[in-house]
ZAMARGU-4260 file (C-alpha; in steps of 0.2 Angstrom, whole numbers, plus 5000, padded with zeros to 4 digits):
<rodrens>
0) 5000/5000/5000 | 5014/5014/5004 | 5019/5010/4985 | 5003/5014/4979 | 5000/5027/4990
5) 5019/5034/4981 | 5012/5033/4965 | 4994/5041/4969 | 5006/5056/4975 | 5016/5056/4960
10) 5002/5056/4948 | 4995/5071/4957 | 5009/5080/4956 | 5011/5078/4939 | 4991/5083/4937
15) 4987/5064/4929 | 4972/5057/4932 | 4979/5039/4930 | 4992/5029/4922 | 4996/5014/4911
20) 5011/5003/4915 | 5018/4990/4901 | 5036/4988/4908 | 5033/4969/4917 | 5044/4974/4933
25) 5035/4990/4937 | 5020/4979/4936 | 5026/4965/4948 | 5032/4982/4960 | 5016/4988/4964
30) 5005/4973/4962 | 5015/4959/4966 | 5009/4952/4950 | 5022/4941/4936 | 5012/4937/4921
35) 5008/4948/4904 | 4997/4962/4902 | 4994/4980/4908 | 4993/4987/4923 | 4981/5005/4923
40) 4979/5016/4940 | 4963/5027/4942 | 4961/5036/4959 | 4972/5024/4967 | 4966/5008/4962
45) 4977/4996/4952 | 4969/4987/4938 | 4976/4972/4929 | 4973/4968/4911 | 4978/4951/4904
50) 4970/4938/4895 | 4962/4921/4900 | 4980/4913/4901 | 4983/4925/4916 | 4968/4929/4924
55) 4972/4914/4937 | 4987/4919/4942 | 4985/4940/4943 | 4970/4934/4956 | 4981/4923/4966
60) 4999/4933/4964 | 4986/4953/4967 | 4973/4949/4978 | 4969/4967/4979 | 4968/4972/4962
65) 4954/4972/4950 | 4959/4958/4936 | 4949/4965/4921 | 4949/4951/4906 | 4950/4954/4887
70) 4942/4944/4873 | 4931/4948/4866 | 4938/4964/4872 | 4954/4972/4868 | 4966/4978/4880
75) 4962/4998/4875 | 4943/4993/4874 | 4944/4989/4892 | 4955/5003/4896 | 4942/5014/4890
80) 4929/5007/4900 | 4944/5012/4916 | 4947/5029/4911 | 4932/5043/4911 | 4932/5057/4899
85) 4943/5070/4898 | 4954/5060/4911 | 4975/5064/4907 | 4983/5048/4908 | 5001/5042/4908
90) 5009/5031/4900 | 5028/5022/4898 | 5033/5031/4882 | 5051/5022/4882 | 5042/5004/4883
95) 5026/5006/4875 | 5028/5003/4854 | 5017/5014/4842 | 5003/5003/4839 | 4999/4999/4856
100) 4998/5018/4858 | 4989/5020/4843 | 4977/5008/4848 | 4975/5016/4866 | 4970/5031/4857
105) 4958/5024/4844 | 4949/5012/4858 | 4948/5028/4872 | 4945/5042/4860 | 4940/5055/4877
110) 4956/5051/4884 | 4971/5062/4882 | 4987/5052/4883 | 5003/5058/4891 | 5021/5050/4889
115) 5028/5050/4903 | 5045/5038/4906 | 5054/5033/4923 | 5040/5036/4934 | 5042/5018/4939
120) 5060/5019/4939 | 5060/5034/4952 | 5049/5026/4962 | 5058/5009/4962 | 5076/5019/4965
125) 5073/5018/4985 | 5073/5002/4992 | 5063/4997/5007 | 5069/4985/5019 | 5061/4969/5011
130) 5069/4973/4995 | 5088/4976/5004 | 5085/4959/5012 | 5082/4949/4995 | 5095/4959/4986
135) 5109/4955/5000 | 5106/4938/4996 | 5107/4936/4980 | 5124/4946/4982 | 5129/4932/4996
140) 5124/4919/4983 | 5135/4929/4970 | 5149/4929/4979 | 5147/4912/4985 | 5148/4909/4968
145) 5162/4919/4964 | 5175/4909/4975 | 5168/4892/4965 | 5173/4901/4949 | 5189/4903/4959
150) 5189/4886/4964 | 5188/4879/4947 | 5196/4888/4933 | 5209/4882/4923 | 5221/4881/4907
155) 5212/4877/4895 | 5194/4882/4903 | 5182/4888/4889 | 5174/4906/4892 | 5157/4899/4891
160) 5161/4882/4901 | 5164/4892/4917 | 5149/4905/4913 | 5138/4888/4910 | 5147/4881/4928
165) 5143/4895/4938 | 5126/4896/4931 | 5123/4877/4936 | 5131/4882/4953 | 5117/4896/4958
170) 5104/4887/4949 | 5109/4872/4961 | 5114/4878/4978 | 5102/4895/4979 | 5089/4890/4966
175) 5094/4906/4960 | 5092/4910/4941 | 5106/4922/4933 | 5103/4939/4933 | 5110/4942/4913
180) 5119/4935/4903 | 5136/4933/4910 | 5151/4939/4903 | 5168/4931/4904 | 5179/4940/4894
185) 5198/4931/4892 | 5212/4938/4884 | 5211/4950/4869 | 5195/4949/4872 | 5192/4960/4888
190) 5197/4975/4879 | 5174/4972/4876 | 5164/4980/4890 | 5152/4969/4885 | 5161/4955/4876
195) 5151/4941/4871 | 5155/4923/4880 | 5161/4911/4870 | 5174/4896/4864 | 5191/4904/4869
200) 5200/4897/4880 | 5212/4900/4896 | 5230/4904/4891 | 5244/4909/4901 | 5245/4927/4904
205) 5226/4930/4901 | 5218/4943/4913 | 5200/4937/4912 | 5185/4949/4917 | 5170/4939/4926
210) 5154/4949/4926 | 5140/4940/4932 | 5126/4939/4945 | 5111/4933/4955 | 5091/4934/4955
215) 5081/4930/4970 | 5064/4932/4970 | 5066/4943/4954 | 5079/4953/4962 | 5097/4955/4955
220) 5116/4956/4962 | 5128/4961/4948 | 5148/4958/4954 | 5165/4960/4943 | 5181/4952/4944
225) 5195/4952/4934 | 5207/4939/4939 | 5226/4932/4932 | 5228/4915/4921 | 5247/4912/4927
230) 5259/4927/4924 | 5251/4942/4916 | 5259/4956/4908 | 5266/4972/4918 | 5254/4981/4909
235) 5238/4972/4911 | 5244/4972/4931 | 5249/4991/4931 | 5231/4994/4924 | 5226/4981/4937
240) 5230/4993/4949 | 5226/5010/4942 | 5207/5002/4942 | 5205/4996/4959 | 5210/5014/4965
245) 5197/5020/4954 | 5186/5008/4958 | 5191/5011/4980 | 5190/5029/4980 | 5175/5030/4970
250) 5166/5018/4981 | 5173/5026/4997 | 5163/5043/4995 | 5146/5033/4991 | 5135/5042/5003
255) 5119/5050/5004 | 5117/5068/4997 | 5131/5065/4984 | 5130/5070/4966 | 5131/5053/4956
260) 5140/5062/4943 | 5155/5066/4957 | 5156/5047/4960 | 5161/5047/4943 | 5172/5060/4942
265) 5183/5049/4955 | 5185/5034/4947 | 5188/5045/4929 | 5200/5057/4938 | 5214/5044/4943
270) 5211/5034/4925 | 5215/5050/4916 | 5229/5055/4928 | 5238/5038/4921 | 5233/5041/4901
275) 5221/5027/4898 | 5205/5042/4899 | 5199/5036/4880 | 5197/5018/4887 | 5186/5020/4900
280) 5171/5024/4890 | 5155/5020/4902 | 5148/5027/4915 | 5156/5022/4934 | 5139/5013/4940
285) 5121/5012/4940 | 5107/5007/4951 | 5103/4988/4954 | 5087/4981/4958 | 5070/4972/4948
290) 5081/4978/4933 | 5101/4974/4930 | 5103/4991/4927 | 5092/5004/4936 | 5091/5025/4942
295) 5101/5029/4948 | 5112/5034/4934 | 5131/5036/4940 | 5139/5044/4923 | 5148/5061/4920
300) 5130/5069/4915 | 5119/5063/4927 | 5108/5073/4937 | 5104/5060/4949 | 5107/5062/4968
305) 5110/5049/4982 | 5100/5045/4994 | 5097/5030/5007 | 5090/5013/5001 | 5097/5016/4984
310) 5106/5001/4978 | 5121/5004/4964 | 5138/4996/4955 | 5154/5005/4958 | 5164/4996/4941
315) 5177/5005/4933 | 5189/4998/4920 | 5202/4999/4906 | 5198/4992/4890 | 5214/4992/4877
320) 5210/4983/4860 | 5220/4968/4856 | 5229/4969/4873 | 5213/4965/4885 | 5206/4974/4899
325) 5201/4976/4918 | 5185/4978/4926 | 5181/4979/4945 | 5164/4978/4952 | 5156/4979/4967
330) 5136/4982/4972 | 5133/4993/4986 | 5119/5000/4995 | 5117/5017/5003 | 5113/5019/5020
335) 5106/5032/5031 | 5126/5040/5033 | 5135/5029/5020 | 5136/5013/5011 | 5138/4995/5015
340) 5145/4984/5000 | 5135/4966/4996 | 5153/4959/4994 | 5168/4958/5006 | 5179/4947/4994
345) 5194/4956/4991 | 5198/4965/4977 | 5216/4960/4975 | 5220/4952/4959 | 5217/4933/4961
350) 5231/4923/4951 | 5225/4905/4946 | 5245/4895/4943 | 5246/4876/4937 | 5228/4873/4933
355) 5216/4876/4948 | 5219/4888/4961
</rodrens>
């Protein structure tokens, strides 16, 4: 009820007389429901509008919302019978395709439509207790996780074998699913942010970036490691350490009150004091939650603030082409006078020797 009660106050603000969510997560965030369909608010009241496939579970999963069914009904015939006339309604504009909106319009031809996008995503930014609880343990199954990773790479390991294993590994001890897809970037192939997983395999001297993470209960953890196959080069361990500065520093002023953008600034400043600024090309973090990536926004643009409860990455990195790159992670949330980090493994560069660790 206190997120309803949120959202009745922000569409007030914003003068709407009710709202259309299509984005599945906002959905389940203020319903509690999982399935397909719409979710329209009117005067507080949250309606869900699915078809027969659905209808079931939105009762069971949403007790207290009104499940309206289609068929022979459209979705926008039933939204009109919602909304009254004249009535300015909102609607996800960065989820919602043209013909759904053109169908809104056609079907509830009183209505006056208003794109509005992130309302959900403001909302959803400040974590309440419950959600802190699930998301510290996904991040304790992450890291769990991270030390079988540890455990059981080797030469010769293919990329995808240990992002298959350590799927397996969640999958099997937390009945946790995987939070993305992971990415396990070896060799010349970490100079990718966002490489994608595949046959290569282990080699001496291979710095290899493991991003991965959790979900629980719909939840997500997200962690990054970038650890040594044998001896690496002294210029993939010098950038080793230029980025867990950045990565420390940046992390070390999380705090309520402060500017996302200045977090950024941290981990850039030290990057571009050693002359690798061109290969640090993505923003320092972002927030962590229903979604992978979330508000807040940590970039060198963002207007974003933090406060408590939020819930956001610190992961900096240098990415050379051909040479490889580094990439450490953490997740942190924000508390009432600082921060508290989901992980305490250390961020000193792991060196697997002679097969397993």
């Amino acid at each position: 009820m206190k997120r309803i009660m949120k959202l009745q106050e922000k569409l007030n603000e914003m003068k709407l007389d009710g709202y259309i969510f299509s984005n599945r997560n906002n959905i389940f965030y203020f319903t509690g429901y999982r399935g397909e369909g719409l979710l329209a608010v009117k005067n507080g009241e949250m309606h869900i509008v699915t078809d027969f496939r659905y209808v079931e579970q939105a009762q069971s999963e949403s007790p207290e919302s009104k499940v309206l069914k289609t068929g022979p009904q459209s979705a926008s015939e039933v939204l009109n019978s919602i909304f009254s006339k004249k009535d300015q309604v909102g609607f996800e504009e960065d989820n919602l395709t043209v013909v759904q909106l053109q169908s809104f319009k056609k079907a509830c031809t009183n209505v006056k439509f208003i794109g509005s996008s992130r309302l959900g995503m403001k909302i959803r930014a400040i974590k309440d207790e419950n959600e802190i609880e699930i998301i510290i343990k996904a991040g304790n199954a992450t890291q769990d996780a991270l030390n079988e990773a540890y455990r059981i790479a080797a030469f010769g390991m293919q990329e995808i074998e240990l992002s298959t294993e350590i799927e397996y590994y969640l999958k099997k001890k937390y009945g946790a699913g995987k939070a993305f897809d992971f990415i396990v970037a070896s060799g010349e192939n970490g100079s990718m942010p966002h490489a994608i997983t595949g046959p290569r395999k282990f080699k001496e001297g291979d710095m290899v970036t493991f991003d991965f993470g959790a979900n629980i209960d719909s939840y997500n953890s997200d962690m990054t490691r970038t650890f040594a196959m044998g001896k690496a080069s002294t210029k993939l361990l010098d950038i080793y350490k230029i980025v867990q500065e950045a990565q420390c520093e940046a992390q070390r002023i999380l705090k309520p009150g402060i500017a996302c953008k200045e977090v950024d600034k941290v981990a850039r400043d030290i990057i571009a004091k050693q002359g690798y600024s061109e290969y640090f090309g993505h923003g320092v973090g972002h927030g962590v939650g229903l979604n992978v990536h979330e508000l807040p926004v940590l970039n060198s643009k963002s207007e974003d603030i933090l406060q408590s409860g939020m819930v956001v990455t610190v992961e900096p990195g240098i990415y050379i082409p051909n040479l490889g790159g580094v990439r450490i992670e953490n997740t942190c949330y924000i508390t009432e006078d600082s921060y508290t980090s989901l992980y305490d493994v250390s961020t000193e560069l792991n060196i697997i020797s002679g097969g397993n660790l």
